[in-house]
Backbone atoms as SQL, in Angstrom:
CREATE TABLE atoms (id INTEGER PRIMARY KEY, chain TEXT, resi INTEGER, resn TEXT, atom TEXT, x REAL, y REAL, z REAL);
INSERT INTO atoms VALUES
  (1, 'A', 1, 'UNK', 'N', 0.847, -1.184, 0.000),
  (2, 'A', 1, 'UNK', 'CA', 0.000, 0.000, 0.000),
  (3, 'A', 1, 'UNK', 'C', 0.892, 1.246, 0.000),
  (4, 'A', 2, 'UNK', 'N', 0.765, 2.252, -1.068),
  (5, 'A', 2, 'UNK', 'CA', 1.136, 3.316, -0.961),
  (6, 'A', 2, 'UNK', 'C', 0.734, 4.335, 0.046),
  (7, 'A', 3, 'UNK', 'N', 2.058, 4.879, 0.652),
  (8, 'A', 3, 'UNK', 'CA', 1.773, 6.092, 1.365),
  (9, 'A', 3, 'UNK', 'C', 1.015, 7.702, 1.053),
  (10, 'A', 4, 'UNK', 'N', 0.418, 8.008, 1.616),
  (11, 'A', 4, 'UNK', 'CA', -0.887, 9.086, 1.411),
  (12, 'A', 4, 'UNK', 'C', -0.112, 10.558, 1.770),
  (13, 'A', 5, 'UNK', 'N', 0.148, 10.990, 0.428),
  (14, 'A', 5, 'UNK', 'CA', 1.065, 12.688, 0.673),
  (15, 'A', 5, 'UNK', 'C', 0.013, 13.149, 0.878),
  (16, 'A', 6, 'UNK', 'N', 0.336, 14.167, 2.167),
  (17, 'A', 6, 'UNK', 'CA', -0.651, 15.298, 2.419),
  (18, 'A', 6, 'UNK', 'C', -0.467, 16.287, 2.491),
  (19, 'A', 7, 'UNK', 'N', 0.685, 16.771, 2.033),
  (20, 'A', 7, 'UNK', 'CA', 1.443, 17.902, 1.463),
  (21, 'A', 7, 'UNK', 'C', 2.504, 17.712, 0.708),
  (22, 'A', 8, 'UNK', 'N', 3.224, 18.729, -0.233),
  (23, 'A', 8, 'UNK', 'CA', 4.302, 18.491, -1.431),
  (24, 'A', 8, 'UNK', 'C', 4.824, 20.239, -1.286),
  (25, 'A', 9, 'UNK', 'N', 5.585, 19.994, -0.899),
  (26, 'A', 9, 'UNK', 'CA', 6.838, 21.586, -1.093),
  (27, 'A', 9, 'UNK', 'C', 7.534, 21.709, -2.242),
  (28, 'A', 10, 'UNK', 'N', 7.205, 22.101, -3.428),
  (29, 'A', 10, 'UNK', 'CA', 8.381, 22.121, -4.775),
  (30, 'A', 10, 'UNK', 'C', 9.162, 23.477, -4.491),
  (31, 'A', 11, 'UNK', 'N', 10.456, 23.187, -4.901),
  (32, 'A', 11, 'UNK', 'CA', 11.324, 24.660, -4.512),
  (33, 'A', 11, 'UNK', 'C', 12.520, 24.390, -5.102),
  (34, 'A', 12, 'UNK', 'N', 13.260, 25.077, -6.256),
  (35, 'A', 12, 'UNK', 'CA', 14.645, 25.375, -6.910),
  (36, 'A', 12, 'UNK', 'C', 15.025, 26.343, -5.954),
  (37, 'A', 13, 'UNK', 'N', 16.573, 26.233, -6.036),
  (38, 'A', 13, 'UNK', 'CA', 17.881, 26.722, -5.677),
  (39, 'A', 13, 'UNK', 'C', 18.674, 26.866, -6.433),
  (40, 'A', 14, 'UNK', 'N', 18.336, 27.919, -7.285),
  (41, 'A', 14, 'UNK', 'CA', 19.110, 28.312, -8.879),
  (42, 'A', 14, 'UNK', 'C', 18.410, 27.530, -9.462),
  (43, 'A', 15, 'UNK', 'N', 19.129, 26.347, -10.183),
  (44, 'A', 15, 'UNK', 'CA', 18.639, 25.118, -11.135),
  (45, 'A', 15, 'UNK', 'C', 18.469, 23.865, -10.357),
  (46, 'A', 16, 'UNK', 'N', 18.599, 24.005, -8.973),
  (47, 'A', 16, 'UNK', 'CA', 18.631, 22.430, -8.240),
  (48, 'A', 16, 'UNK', 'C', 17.049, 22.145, -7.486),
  (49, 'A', 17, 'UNK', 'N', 16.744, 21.300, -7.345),
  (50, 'A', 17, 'UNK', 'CA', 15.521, 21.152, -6.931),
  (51, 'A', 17, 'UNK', 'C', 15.578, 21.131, -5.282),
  (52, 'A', 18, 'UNK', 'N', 15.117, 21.058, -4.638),
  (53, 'A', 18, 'UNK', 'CA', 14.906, 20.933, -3.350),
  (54, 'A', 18, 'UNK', 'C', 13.271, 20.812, -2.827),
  (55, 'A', 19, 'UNK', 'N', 12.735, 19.547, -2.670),
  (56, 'A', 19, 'UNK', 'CA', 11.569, 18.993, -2.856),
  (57, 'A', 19, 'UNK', 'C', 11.355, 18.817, -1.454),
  (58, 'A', 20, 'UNK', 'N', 10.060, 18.390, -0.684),
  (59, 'A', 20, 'UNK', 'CA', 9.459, 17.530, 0.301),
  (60, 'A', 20, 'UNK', 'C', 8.192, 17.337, 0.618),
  (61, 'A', 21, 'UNK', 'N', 8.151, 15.838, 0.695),
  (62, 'A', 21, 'UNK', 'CA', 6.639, 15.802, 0.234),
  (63, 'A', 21, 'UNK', 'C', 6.436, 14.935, 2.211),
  (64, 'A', 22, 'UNK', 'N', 5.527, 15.656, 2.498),
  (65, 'A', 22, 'UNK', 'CA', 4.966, 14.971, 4.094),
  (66, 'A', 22, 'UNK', 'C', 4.051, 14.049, 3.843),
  (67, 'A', 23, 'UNK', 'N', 3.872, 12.727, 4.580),
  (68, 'A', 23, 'UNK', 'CA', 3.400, 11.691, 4.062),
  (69, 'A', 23, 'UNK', 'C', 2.020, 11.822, 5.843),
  (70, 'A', 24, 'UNK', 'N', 1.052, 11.078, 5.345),
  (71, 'A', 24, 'UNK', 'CA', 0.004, 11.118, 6.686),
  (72, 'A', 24, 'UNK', 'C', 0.702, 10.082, 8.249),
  (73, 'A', 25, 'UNK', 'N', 2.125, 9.676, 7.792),
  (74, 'A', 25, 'UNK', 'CA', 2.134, 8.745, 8.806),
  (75, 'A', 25, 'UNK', 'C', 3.212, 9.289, 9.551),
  (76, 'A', 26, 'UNK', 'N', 3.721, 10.647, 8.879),
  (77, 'A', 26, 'UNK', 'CA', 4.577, 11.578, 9.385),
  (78, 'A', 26, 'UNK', 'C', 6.043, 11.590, 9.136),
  (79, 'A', 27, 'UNK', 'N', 5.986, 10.690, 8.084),
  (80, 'A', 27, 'UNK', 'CA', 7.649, 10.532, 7.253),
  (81, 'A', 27, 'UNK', 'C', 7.691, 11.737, 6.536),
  (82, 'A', 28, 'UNK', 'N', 8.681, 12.214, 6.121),
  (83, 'A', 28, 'UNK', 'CA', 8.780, 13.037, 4.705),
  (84, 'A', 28, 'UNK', 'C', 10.095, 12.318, 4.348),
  (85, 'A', 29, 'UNK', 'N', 10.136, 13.016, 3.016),
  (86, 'A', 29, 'UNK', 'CA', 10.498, 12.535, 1.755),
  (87, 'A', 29, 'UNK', 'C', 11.403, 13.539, 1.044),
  (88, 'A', 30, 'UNK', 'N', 13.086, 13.590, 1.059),
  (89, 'A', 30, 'UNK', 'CA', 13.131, 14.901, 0.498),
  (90, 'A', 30, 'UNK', 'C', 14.149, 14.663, -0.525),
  (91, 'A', 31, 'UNK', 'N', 13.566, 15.397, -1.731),
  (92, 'A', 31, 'UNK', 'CA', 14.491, 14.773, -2.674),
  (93, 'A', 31, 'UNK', 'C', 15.041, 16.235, -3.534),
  (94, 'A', 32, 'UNK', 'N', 16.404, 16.201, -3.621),
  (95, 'A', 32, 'UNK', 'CA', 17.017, 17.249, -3.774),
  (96, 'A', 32, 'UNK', 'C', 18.280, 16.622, -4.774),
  (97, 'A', 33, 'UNK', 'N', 18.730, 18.192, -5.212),
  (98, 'A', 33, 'UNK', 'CA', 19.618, 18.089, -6.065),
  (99, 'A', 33, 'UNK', 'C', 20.821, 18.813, -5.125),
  (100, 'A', 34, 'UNK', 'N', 22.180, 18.021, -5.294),
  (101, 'A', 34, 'UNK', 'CA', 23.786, 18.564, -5.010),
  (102, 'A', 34, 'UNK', 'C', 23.900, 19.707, -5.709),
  (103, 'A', 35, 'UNK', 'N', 24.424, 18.823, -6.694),
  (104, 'A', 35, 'UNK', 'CA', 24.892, 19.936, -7.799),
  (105, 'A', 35, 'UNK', 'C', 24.429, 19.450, -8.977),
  (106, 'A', 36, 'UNK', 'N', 24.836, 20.219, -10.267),
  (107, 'A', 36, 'UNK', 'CA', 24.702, 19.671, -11.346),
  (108, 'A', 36, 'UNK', 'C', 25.640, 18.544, -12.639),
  (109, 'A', 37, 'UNK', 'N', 26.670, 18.088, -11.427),
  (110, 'A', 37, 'UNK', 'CA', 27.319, 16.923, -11.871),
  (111, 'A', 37, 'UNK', 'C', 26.773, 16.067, -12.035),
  (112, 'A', 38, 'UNK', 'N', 27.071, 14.920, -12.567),
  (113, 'A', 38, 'UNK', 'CA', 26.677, 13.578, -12.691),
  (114, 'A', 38, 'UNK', 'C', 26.821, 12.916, -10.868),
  (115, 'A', 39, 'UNK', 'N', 25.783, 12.144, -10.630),
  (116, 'A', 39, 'UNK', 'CA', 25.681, 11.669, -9.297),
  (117, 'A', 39, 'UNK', 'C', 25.114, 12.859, -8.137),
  (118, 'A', 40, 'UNK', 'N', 24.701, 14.067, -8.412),
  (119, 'A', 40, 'UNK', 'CA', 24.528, 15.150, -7.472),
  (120, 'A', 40, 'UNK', 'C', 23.161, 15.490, -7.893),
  (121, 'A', 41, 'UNK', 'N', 22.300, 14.351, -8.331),
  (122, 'A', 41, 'UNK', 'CA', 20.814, 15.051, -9.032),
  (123, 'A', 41, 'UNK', 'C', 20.116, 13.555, -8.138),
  (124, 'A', 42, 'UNK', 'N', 18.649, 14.122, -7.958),
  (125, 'A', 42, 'UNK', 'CA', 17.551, 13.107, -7.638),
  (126, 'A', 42, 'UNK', 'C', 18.226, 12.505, -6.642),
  (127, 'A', 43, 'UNK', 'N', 18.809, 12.920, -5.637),
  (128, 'A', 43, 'UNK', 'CA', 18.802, 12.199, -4.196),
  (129, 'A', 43, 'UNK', 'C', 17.707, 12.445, -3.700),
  (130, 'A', 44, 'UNK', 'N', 17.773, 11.063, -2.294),
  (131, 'A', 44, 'UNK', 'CA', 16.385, 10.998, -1.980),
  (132, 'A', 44, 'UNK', 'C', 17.040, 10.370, -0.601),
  (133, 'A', 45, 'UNK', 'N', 16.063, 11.062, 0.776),
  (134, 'A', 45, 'UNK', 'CA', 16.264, 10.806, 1.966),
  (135, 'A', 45, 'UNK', 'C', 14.794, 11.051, 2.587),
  (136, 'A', 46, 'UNK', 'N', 14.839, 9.942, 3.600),
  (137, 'A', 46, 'UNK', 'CA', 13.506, 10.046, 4.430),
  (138, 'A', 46, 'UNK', 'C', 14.165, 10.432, 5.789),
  (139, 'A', 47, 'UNK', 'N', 13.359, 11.723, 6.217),
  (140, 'A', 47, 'UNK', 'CA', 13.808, 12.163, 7.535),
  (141, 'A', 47, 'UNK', 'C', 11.957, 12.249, 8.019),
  (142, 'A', 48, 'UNK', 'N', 12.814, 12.630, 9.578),
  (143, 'A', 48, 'UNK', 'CA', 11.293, 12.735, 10.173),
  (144, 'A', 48, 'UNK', 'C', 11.052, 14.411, 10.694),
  (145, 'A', 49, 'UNK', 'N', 10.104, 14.443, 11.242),
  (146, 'A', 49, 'UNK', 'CA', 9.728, 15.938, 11.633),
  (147, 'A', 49, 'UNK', 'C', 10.806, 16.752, 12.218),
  (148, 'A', 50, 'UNK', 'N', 11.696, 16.237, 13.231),
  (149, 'A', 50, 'UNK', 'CA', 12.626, 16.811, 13.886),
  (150, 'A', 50, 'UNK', 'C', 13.558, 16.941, 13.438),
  (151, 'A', 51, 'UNK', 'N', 13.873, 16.375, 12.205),
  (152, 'A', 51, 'UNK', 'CA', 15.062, 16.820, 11.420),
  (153, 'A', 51, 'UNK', 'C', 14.969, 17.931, 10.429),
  (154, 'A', 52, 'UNK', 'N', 13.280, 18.546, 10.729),
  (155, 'A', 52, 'UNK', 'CA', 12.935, 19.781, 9.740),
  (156, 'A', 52, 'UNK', 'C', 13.493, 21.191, 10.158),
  (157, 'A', 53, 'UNK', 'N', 13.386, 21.555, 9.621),
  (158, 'A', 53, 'UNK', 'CA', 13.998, 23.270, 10.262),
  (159, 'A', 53, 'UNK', 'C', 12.305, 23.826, 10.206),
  (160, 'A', 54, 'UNK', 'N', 12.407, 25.074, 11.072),
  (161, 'A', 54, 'UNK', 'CA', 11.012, 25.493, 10.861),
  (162, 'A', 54, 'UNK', 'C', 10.580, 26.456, 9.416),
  (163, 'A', 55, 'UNK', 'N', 11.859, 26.838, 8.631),
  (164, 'A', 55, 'UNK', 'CA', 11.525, 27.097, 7.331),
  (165, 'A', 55, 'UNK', 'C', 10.453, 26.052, 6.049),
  (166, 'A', 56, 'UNK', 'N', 11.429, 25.092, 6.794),
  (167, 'A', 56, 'UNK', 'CA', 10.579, 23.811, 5.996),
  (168, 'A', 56, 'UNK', 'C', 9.790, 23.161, 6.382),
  (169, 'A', 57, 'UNK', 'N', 8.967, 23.128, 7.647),
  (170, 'A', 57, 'UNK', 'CA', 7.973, 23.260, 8.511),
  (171, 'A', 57, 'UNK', 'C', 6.992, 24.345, 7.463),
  (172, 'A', 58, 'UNK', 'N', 7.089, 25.498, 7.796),
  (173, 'A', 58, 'UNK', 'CA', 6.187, 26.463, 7.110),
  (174, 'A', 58, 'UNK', 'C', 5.957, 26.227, 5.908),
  (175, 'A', 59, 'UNK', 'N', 7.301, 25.645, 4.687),
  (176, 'A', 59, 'UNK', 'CA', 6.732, 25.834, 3.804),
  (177, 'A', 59, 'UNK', 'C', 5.626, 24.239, 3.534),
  (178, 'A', 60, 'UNK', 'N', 5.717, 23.342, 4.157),
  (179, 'A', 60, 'UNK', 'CA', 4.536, 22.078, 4.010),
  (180, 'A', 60, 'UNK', 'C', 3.240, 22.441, 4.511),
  (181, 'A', 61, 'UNK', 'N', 3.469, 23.382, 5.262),
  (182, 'A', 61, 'UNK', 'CA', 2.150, 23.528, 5.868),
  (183, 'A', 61, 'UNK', 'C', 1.662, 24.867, 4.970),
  (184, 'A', 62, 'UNK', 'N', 2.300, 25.630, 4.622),
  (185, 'A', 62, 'UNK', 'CA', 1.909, 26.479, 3.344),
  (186, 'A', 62, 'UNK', 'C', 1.164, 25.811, 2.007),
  (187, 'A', 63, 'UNK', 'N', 1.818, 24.435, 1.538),
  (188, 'A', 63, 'UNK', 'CA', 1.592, 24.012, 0.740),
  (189, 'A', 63, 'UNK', 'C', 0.397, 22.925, 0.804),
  (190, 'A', 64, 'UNK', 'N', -0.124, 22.731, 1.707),
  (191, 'A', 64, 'UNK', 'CA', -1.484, 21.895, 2.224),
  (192, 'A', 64, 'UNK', 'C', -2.581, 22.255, 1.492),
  (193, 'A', 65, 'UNK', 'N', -3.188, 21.357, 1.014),
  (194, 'A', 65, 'UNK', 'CA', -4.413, 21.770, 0.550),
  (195, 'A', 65, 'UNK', 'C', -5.630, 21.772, 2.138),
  (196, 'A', 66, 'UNK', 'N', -6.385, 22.589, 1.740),
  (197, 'A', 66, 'UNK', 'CA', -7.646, 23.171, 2.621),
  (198, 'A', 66, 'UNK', 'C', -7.866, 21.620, 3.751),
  (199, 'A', 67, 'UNK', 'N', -8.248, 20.949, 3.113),
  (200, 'A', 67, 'UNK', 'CA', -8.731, 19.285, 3.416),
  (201, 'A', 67, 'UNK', 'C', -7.471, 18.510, 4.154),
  (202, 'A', 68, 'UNK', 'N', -6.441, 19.405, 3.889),
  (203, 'A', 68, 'UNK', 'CA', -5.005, 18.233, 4.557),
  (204, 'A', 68, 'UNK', 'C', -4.449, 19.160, 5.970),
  (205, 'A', 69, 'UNK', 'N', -5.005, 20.325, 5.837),
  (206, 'A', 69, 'UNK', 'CA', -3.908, 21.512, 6.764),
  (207, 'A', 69, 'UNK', 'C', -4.319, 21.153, 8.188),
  (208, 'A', 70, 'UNK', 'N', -5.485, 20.834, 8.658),
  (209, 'A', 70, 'UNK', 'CA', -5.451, 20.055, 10.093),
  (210, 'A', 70, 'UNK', 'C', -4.759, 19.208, 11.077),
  (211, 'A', 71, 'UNK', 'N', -4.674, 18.656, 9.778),
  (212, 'A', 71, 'UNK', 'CA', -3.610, 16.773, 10.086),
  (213, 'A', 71, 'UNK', 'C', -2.576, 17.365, 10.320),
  (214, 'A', 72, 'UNK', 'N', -1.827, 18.641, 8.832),
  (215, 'A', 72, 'UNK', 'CA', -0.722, 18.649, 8.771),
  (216, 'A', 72, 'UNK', 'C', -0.052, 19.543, 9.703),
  (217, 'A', 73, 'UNK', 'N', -0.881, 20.503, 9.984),
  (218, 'A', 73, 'UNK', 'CA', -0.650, 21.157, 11.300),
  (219, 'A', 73, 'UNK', 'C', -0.503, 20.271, 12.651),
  (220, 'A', 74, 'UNK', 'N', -1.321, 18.870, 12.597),
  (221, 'A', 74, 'UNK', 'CA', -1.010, 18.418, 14.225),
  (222, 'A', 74, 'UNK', 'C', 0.315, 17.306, 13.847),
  (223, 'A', 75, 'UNK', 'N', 0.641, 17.126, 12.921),
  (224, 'A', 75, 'UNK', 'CA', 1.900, 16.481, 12.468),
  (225, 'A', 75, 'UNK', 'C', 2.795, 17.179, 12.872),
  (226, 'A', 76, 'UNK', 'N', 3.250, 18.695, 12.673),
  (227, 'A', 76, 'UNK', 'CA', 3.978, 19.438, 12.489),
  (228, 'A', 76, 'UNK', 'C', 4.246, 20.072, 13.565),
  (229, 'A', 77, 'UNK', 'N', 3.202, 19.477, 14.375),
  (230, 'A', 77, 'UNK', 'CA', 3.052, 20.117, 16.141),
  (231, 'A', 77, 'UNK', 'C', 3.127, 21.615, 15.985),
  (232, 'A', 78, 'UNK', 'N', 2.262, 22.379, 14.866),
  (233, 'A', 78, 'UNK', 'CA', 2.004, 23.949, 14.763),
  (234, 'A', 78, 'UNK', 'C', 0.460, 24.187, 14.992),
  (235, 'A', 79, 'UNK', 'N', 0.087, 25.193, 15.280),
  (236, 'A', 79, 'UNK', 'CA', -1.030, 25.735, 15.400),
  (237, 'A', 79, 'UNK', 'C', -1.448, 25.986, 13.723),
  (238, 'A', 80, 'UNK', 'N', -2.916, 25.986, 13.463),
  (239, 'A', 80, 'UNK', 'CA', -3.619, 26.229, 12.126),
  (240, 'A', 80, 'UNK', 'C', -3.734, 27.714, 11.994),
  (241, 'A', 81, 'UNK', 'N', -2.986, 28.327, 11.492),
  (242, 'A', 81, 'UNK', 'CA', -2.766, 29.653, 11.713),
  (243, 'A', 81, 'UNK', 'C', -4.357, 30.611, 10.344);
């Protein structure tokens, strides 16, 4: 069974991606680019909430749709602002 994103952060850094998508069971997912060498594109790491900064905190919970921002707020241990 696939995991249920309930938010998705898309975000470049010049030309590099810097992605994270929060999953309902409270994993995220962050898949980013090094550089633009060979081997420095489409990495992918699962961290958990406490390894977020609160920049990237805000921006998942920015990126919530109407129907997800509850959850993703008590995931995120933030208030529904």
């Amino acid at each position: 069974m696939d995991k249920k994103a309930i938010s998705v952060s898309n975000k470049m850094k010049g030309v590099l991606d810097d992605n994270y998508t929060l999953y309902a069971d409270g994993t995220v997912l962050h898949k980013y680019d090094k550089h633009i060498y060979p081997g420095g594109q489409d990495i992918e790491e699962y961290l958990t909430i406490n390894d977020l900064s609160s920049s990237v905190k805000q921006r998942l919970l920015e990126a919530a749709t109407k129907e997800n921002r509850e959850l993703v707020c008590k995931i995120l241990g933030r208030d529904n602002d």
